[in-house]
Residue frames as a rotation matrix with the C-alpha (Angstrom) as fourth column:
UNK 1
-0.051 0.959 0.277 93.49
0.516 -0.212 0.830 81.63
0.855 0.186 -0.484 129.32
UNK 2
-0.955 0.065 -0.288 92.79
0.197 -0.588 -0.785 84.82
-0.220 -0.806 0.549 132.06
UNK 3
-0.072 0.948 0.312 89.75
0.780 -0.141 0.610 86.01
0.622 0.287 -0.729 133.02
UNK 4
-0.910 -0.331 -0.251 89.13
0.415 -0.723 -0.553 89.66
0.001 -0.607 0.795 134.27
UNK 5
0.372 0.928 -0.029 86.46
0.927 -0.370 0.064 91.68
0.049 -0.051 -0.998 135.70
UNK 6
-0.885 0.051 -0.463 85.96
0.167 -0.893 -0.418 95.52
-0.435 -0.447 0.782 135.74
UNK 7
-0.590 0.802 -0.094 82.80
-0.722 -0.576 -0.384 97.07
-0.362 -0.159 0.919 136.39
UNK 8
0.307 0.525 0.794 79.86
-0.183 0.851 -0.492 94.61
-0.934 0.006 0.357 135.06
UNK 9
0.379 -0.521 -0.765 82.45
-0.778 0.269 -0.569 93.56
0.502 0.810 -0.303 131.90
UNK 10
0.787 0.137 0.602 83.40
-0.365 0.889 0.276 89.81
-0.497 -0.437 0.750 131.97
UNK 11
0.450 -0.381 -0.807 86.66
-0.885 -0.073 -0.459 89.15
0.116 0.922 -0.370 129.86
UNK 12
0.578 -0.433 0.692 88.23
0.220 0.899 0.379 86.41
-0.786 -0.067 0.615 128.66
UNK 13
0.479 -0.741 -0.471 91.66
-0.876 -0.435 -0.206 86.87
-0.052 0.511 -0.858 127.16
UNK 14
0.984 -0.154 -0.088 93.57
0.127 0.958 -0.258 84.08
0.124 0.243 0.962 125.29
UNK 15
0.685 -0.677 -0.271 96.84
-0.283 -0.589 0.757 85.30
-0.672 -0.441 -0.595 126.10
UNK 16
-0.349 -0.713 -0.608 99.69
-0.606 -0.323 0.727 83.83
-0.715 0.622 -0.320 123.59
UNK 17
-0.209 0.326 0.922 97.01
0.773 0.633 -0.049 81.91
-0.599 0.702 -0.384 121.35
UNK 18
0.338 -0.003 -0.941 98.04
-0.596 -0.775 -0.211 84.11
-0.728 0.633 -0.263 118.81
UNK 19
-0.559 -0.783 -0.271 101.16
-0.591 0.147 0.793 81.67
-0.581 0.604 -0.546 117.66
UNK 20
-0.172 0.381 -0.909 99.79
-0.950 0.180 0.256 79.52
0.261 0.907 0.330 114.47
UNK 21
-0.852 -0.150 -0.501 98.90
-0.040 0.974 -0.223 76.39
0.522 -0.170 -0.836 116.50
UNK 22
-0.490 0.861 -0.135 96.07
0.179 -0.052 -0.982 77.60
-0.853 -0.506 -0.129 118.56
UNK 23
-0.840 0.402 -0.364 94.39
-0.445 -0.895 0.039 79.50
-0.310 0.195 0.931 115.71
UNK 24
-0.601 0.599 -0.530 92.14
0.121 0.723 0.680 76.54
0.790 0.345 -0.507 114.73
UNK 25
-0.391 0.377 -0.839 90.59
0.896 0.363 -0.255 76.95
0.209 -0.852 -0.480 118.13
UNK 26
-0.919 -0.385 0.080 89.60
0.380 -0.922 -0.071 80.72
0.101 -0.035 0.994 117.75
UNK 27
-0.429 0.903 -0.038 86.20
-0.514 -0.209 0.832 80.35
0.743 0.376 0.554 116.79
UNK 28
0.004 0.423 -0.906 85.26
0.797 0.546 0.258 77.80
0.604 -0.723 -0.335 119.66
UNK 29
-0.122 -0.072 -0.990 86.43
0.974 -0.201 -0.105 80.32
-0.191 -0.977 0.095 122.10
UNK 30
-0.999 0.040 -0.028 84.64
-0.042 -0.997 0.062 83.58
-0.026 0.063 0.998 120.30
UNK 31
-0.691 0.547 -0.473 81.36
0.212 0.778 0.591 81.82
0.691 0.308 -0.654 120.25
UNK 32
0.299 0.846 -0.442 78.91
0.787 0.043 0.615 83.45
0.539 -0.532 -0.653 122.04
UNK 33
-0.277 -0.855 -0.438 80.85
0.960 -0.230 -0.159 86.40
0.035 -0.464 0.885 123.08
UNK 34
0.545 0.797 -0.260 79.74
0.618 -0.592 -0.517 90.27
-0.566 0.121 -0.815 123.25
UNK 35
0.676 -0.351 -0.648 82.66
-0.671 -0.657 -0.345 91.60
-0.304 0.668 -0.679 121.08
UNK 36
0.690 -0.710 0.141 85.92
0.702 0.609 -0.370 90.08
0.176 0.354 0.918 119.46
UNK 37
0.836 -0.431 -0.339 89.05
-0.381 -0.901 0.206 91.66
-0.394 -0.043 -0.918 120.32
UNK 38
0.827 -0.502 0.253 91.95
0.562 0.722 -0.405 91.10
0.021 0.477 0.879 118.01
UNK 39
0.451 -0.736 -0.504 95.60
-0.329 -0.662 0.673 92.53
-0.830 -0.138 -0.541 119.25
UNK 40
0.901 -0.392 0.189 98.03
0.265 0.150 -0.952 93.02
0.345 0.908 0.239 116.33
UNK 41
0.116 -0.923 -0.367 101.28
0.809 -0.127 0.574 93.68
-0.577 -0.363 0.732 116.99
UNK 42
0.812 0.393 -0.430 101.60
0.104 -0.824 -0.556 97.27
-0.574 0.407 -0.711 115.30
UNK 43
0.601 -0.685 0.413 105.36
-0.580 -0.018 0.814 97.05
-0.550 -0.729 -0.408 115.21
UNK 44
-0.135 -0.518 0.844 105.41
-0.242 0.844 0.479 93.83
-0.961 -0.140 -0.240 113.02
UNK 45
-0.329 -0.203 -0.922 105.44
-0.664 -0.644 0.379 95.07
-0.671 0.737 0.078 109.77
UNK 46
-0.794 -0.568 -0.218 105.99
-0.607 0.761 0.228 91.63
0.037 0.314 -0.949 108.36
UNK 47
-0.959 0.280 0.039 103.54
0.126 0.547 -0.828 90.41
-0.254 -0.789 -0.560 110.26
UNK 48
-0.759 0.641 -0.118 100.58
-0.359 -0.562 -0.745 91.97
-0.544 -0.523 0.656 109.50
UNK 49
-0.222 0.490 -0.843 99.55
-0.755 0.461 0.466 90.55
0.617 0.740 0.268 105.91
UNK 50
-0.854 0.235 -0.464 99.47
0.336 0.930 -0.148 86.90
0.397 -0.282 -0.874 108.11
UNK 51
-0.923 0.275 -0.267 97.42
0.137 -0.414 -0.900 88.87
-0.358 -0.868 0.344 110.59
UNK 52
-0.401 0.603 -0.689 95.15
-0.857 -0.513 0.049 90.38
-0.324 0.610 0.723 107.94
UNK 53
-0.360 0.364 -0.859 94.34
-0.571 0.642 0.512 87.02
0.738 0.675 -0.023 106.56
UNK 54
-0.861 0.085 -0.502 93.80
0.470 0.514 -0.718 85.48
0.197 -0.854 -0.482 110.14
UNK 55
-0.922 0.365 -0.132 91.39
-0.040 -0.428 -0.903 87.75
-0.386 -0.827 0.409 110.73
UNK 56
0.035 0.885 -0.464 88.94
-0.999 0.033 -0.013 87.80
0.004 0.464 0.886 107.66
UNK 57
-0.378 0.265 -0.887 89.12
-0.578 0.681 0.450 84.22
0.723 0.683 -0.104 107.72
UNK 58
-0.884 0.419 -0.208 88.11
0.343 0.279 -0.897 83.90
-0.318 -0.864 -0.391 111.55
UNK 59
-0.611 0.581 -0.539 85.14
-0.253 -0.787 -0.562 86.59
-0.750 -0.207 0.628 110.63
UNK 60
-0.824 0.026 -0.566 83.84
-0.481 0.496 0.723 84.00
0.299 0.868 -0.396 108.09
UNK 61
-0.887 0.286 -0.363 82.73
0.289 0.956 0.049 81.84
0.361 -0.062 -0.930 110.31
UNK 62
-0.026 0.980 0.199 78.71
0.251 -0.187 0.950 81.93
0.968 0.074 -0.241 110.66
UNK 63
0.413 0.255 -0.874 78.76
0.905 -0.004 0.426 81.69
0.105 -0.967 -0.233 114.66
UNK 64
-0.478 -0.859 -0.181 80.60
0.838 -0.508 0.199 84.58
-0.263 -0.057 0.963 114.37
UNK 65
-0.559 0.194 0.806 78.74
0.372 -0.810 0.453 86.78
0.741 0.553 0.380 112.15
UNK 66
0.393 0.643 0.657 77.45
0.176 -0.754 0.633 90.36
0.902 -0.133 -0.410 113.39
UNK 67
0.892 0.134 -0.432 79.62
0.452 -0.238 0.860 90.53
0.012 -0.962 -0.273 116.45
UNK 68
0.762 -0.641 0.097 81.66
-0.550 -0.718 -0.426 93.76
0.343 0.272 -0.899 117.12
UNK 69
0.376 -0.921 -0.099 84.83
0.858 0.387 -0.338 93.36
0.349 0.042 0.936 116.12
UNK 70
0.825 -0.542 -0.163 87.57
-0.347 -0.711 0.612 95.58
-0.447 -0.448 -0.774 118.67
UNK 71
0.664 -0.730 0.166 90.93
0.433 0.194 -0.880 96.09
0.610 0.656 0.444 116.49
UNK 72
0.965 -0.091 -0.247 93.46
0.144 -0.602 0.785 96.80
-0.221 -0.793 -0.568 119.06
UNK 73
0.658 -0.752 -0.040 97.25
0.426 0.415 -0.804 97.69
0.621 0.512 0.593 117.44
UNK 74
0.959 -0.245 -0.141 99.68
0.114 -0.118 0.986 97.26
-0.259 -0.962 -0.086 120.12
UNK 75
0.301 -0.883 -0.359 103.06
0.862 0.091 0.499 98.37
-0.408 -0.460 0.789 120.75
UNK 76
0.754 0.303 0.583 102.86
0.573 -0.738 -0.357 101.80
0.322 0.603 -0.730 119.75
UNK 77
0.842 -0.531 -0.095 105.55
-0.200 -0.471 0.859 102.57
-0.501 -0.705 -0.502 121.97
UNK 78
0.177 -0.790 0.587 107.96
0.629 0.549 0.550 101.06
-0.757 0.272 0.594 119.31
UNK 79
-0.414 -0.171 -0.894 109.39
-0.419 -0.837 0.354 103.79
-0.808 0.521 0.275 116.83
UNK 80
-0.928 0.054 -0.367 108.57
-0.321 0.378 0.868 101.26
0.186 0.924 -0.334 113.70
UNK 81
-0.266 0.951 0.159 104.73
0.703 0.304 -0.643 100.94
-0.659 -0.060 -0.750 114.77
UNK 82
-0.723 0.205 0.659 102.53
0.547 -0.413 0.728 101.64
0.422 0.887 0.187 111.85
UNK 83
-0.905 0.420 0.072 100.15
-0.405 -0.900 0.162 104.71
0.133 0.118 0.984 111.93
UNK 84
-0.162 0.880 0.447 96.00
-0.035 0.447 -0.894 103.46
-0.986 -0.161 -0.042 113.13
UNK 85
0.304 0.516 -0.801 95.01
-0.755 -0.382 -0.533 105.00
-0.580 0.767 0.274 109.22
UNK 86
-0.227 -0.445 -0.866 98.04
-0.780 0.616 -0.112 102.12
0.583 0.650 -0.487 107.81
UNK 87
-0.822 0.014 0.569 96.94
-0.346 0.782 -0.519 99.52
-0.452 -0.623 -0.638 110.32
UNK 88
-0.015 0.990 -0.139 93.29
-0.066 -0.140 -0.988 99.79
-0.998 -0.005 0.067 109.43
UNK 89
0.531 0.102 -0.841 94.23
-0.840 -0.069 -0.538 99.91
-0.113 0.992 0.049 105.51
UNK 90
-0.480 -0.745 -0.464 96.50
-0.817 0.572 -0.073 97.01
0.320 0.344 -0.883 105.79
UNK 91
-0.854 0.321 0.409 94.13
-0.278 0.383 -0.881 95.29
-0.439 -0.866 -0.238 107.76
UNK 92
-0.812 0.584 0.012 91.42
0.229 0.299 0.927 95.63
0.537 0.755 -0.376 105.49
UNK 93
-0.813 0.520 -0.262 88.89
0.397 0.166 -0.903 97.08
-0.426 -0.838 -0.341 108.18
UNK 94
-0.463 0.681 -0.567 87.16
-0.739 -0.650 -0.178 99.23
-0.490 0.337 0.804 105.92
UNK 95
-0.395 0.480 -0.783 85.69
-0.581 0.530 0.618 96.33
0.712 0.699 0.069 103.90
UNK 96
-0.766 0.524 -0.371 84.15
0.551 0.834 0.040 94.59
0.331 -0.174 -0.928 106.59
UNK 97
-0.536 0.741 0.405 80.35
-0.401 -0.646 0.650 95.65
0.743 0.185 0.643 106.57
UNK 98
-0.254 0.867 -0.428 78.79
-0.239 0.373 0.897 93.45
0.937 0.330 0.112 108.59
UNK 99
0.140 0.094 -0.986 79.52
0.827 0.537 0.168 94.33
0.545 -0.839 -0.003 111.61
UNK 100
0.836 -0.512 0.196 80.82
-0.536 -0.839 0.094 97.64
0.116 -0.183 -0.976 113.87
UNK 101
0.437 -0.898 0.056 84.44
0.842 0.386 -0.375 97.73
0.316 0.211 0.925 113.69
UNK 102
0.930 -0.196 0.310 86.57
-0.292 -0.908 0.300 99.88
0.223 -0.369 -0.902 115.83
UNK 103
0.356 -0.934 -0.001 90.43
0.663 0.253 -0.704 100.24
0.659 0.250 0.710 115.92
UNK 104
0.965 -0.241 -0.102 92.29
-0.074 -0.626 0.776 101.48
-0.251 -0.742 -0.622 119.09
UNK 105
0.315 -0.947 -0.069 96.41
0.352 0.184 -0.918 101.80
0.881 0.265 0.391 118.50
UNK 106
0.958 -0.015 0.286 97.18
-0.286 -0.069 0.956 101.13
0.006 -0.997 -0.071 122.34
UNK 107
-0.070 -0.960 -0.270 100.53
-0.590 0.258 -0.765 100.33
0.804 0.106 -0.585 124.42
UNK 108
0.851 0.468 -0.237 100.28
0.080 0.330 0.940 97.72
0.519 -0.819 0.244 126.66
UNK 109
0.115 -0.987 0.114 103.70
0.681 -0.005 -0.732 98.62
0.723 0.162 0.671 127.82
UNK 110
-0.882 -0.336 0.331 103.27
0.151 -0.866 -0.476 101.99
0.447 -0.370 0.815 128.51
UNK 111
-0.488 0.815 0.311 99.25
0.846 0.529 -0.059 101.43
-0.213 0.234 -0.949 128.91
UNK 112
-0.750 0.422 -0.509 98.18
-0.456 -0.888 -0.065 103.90
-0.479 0.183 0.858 126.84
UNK 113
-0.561 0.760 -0.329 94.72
-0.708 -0.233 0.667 103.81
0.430 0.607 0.668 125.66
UNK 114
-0.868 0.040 -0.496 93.86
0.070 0.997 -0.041 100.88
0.492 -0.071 -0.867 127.92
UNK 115
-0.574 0.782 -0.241 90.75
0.131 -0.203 -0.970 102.63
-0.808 -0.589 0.015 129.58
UNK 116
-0.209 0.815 -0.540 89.46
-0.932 -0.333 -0.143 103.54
-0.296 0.474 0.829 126.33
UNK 117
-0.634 0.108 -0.766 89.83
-0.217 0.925 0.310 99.74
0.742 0.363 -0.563 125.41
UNK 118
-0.813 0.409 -0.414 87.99
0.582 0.586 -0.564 98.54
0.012 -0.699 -0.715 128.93
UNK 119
-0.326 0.788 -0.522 85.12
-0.777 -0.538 -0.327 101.66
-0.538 0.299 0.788 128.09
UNK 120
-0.413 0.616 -0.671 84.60
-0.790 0.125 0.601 100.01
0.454 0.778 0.435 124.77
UNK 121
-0.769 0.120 -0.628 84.40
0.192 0.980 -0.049 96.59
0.610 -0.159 -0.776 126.34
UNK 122
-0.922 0.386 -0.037 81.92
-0.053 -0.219 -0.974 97.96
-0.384 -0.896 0.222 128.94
UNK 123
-0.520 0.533 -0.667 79.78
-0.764 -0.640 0.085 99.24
-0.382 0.554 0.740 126.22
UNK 124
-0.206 0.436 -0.876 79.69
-0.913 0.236 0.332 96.63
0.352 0.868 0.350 124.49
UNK 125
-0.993 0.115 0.042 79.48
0.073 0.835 -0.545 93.69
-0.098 -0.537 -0.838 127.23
UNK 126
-0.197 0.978 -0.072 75.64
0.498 0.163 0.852 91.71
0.844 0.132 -0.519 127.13
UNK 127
-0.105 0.540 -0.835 75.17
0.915 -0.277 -0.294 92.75
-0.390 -0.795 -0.465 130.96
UNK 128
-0.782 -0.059 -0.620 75.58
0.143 -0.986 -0.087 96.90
-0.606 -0.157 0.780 129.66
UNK 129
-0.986 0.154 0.070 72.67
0.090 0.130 0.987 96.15
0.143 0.979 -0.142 127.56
């Protein structure tokens, strides 16, 4: 668990409670929150269907409902990372209505796109409100 500040944006980041032991604990710690950010590995081909179900079945949960969801698909720096248009279709992003949904295909590596990611998060923090 890390917590960063920039500008009046509060984050909490679960760092490797991705791996299939934490995920029971996702909802507790999205609960009251001013967005959801979910990294995919872009990269992990394989991966993504698990991913894809992890996510609509976090976005179930009532405490949850109506808060923006940030899609963030990482390692673009990797020749085999899928395209934002196949992330976003494998993902299923278009079918969720009930919220805003936005999809960034970032490198934390190289850190591309990581300012537009800490923009959106500005935006969308309670204090920028």
């Amino acid at each position: 668990y890390e917590k960063s500040y920039k500008g009046k944006c509060d984050d909490k980041a679960l760092g490797p409670w991705g791996q299939r032991r934490f995920r029971t604990m996702w909802e507790r710690y999205c609960r009251g929150v001013s967005a959801i950010v979910y990294v995919v590995d872009a990269a992990d081909r394989d991966g993504v269907p698990i991913s894809r179900t992890e996510l609509h079945d976090l976005l179930t949960k009532p405490s949850l409902s109506g808060i923006p969801l940030l899609v963030l698909g990482n390692k673009i720096d990797k020749s085999e990372a899928l395209s934002k248009q196949a992330l976003v279709d494998q993902l299923g992003l278009e079918s969720i209505s009930d919220r805003e949904v936005c999809c960034y295909m970032i490198s934390c590596k190289d850190s591309v796109n990581i300012d537009v990611v800490i923009d959106w998060l500005i935006k969308h923090s309670r204090s920028a409100k």
